[in-house]
C-alpha positions as CSV (number, residue, x, y, z in Angstrom):
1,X,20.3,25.7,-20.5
2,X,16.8,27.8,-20.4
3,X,13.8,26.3,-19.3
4,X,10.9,28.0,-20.9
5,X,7.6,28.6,-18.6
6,X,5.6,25.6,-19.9
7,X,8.7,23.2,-19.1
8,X,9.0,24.9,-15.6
9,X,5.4,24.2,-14.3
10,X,5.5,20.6,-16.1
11,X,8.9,19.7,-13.9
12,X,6.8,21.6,-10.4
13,X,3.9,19.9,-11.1
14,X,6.1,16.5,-11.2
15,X,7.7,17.5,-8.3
16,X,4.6,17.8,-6.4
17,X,2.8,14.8,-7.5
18,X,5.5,12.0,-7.4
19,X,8.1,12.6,-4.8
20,X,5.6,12.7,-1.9
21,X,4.3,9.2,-3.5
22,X,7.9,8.0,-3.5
23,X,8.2,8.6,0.3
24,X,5.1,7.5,1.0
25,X,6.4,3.9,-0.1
26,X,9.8,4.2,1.8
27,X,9.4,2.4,5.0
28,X,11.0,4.5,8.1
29,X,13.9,2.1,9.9
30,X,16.1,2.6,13.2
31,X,19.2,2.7,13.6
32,X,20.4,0.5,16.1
33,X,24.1,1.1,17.1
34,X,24.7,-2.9,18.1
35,X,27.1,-3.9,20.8
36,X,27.0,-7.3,22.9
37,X,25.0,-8.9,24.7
38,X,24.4,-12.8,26.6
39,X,21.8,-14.3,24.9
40,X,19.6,-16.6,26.7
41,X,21.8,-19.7,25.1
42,X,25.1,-18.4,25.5
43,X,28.2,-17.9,27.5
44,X,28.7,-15.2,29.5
45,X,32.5,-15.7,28.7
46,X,32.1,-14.9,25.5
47,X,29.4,-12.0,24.8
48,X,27.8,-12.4,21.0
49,X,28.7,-9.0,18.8
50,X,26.0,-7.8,17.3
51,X,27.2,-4.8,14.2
52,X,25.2,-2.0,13.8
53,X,21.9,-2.4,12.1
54,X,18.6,-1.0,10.4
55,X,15.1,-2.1,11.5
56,X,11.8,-1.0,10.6
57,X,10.1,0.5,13.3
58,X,6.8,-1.1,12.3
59,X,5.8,-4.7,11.5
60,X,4.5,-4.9,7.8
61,X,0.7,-4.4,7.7
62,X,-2.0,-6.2,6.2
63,X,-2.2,-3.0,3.9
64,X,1.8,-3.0,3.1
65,X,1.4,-7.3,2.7
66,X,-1.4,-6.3,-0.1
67,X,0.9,-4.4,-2.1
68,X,3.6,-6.4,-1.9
69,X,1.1,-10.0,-3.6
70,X,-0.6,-7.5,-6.1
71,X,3.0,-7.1,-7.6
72,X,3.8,-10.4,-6.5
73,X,1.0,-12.9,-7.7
74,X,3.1,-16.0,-6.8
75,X,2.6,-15.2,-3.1
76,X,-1.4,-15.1,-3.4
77,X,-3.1,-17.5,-1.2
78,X,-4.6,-19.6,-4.2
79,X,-1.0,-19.4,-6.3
80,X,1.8,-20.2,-3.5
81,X,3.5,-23.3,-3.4
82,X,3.0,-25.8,-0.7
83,X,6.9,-26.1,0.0
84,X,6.5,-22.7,0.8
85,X,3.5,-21.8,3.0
86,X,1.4,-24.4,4.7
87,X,-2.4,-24.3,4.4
88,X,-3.4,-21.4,6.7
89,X,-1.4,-19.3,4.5
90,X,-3.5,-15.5,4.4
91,X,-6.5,-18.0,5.4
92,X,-8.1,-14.9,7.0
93,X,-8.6,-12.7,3.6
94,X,-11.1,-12.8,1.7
95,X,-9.5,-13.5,-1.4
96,X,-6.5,-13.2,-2.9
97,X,-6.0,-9.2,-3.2
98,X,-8.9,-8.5,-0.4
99,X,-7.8,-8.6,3.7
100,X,-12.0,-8.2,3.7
101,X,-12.9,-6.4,6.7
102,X,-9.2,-7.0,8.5
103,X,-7.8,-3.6,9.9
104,X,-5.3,-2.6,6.9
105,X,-3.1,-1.0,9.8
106,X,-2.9,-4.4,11.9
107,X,0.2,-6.2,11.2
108,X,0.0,-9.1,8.4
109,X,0.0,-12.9,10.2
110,X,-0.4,-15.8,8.5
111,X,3.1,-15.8,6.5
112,X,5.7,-18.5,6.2
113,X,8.9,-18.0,6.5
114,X,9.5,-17.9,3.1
115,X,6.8,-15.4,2.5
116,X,8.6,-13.1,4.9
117,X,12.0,-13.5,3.0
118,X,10.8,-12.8,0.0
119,X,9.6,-9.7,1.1
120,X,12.0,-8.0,2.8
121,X,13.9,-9.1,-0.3
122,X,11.6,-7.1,-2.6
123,X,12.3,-4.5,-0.6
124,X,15.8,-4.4,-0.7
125,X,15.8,-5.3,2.7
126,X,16.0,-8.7,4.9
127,X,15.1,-10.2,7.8
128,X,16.8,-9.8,11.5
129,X,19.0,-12.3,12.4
130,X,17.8,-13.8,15.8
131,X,21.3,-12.2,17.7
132,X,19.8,-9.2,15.8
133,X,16.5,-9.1,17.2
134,X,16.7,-10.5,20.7
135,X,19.6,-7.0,21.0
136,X,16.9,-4.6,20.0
137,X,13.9,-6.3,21.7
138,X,15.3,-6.4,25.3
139,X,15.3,-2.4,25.6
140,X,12.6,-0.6,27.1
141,X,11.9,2.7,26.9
142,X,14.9,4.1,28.8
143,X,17.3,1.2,28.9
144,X,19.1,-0.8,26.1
145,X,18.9,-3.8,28.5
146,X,15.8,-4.2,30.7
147,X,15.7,-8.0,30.8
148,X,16.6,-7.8,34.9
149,X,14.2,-5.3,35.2
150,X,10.8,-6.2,36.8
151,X,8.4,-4.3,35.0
152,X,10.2,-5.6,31.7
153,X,9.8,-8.8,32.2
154,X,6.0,-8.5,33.7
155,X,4.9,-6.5,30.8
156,X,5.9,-9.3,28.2
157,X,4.3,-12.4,30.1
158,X,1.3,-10.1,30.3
159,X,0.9,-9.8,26.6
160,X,1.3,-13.8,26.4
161,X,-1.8,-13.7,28.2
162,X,-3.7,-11.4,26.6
163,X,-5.7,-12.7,23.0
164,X,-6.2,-11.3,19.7
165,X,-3.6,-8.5,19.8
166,X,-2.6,-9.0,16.3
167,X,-5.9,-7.2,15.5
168,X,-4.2,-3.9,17.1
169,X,-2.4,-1.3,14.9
170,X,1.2,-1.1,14.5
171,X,2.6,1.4,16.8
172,X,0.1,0.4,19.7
173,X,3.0,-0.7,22.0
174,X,5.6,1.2,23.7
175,X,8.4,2.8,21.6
176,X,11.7,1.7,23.0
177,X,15.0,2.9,23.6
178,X,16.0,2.5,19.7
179,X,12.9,4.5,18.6
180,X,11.1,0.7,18.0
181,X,7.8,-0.3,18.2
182,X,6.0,-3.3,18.8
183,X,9.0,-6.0,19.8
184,X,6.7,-6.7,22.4
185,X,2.9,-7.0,23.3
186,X,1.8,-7.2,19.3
187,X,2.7,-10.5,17.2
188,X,5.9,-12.8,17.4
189,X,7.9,-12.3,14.8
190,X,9.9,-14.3,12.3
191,X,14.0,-14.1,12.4
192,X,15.9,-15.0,9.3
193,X,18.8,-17.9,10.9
194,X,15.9,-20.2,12.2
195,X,18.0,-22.8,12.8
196,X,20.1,-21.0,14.2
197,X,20.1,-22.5,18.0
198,X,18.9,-25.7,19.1
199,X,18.4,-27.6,22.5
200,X,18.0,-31.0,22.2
201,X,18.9,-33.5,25.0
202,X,22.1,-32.5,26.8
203,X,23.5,-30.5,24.1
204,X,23.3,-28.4,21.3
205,X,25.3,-30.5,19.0
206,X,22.9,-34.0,19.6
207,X,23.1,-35.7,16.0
208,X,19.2,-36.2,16.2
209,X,18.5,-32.4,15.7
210,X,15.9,-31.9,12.6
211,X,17.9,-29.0,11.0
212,X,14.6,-27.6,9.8
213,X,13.2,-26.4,13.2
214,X,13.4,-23.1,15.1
215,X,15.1,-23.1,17.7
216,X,15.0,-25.6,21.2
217,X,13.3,-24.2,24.2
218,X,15.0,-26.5,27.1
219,X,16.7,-24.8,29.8
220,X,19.6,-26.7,30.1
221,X,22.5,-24.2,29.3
222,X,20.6,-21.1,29.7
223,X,22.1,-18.5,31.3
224,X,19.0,-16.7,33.5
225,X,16.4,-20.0,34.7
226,X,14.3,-16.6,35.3
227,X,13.8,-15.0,32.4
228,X,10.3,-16.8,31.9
229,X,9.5,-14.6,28.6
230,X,12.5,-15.5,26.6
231,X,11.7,-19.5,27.8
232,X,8.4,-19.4,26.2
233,X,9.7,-17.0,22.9
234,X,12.4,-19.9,22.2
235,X,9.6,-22.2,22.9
236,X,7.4,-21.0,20.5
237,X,10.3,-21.2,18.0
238,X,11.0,-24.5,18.7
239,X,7.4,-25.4,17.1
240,X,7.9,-23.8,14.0
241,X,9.0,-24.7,10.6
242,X,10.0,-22.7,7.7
243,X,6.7,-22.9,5.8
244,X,4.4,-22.8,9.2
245,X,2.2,-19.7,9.5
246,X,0.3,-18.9,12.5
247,X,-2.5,-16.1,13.4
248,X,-0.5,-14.2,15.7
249,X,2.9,-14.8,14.2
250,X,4.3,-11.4,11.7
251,X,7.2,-10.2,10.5
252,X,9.3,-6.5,10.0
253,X,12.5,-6.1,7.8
254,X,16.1,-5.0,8.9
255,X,18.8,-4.2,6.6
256,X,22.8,-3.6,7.0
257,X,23.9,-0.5,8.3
């Protein structure tokens, strides 16, 4: 078939003008390869597999968060449901399209949950399972597992001391060994399974377990009493419920390999 000279510039000029758009949109993700690992409440007898998975290498932004409740109006801070996002829900915006004077680069807090969910979900995408994102966050730089090494450790308790980081950019921490960013010294970040482990009492199986929690923070059963950082990251689950939001608390998207 001939395409005439008018057609041929129409179809270039197309080509320039909406593929870079479309790439702009597509969010770049990691590929990590998966393997096993001992979580902090596990058995070393019997290592958890994690499969081969995508992850974003960014948390979403404030500017990314903005897009997603313009075409989303049921996620606006005036319009979401109160089963779904308590009442500091975006209560740092301006309004419900406008971040105001927030750095559009910092990574959105102030989501539930369910916000989070529904997000990844719009973009064909989901959250990390906890197994998921414990395996990427404990590599460094250089190592796939740093959690017995020093400087590992030190750096994360650190960043639990220092404020306001969620004001930073995305991409402000360290990139580790998976080509990652920010698993560590930004914002906590929602998993998908948050009821995933509990530590109640003696045992993970106690009948008076509310099923809607994160997970338990006690240190009975754990398998390292010095790993500090996870202690106080399960900890911090353990407060949270699905439609809790909190200043410093983000999210990013993963997505089968």
């Amino acid at each position: 078939m001939k395409i005439n000279k008018t057609w041929h510039l129409l179809l270039l000029s197309l080509a320039l003008t909406v593929v870079p758009n479309l790439h702009a949109q597509v969010k770049e993700m990691a590929e990590v390869k998966g393997g096993t690992y001992i979580p902090l409440y596990g058995s070393e007898d019997e290592p958890v597999v994690v499969d081969p998975f995508l992850m974003d290498i960014y948390p979403v932004t404030n500017a990314e968060y903005l897009e997603f409740v313009k075409e989303n109006p049921q996620w606006q801070q005036s319009k979401v449901k109160k089963l779904f996002a308590d009442d500091a829900y975006l209560n740092t915006w301006k309004g419900d399209t406008d971040f105001g004077d927030l750095n559009p680069n910092a990574p959105i807090t102030n989501v539930s949950w369910f916000a989070a969910k529904n997000y990844c979900e719009s973009q064909d995408k989901r959250l990390a399972t906890m197994d998921e994102w414990e395996f990427a966050a404990m590599a460094n730089e250089e190592f796939p597992d740093a959690r017995q090494i020093e400087s590992y450790n030190k750096y994360i308790l650190k960043w639990y001391e220092t404020p306001k980081t969620y004001n930073n950019s995305v991409g402000s921490t360290y990139k580790n060994y998976w080509g990652i960013y920010d698993l560590q010294g930004l914002i906590w970040e929602w998993t998908s399974d948050f009821n995933s482990v509990f530590m109640s009492g003696e045992s993970r199986k106690d009948s008076d377990i509310d099923s809607s929690m994160f997970c338990g923070a006690a240190a009975i059963g754990a398998t390292d009493l010095k790993d500090y950082a996870s202690f106080m990251r399960y900890a911090f689950r353990g407060s949270l419920k699905a439609r809790f939001t909190g200043r410093n608390l983000g999210f990013r998207c993963a997505k089968d390999y």
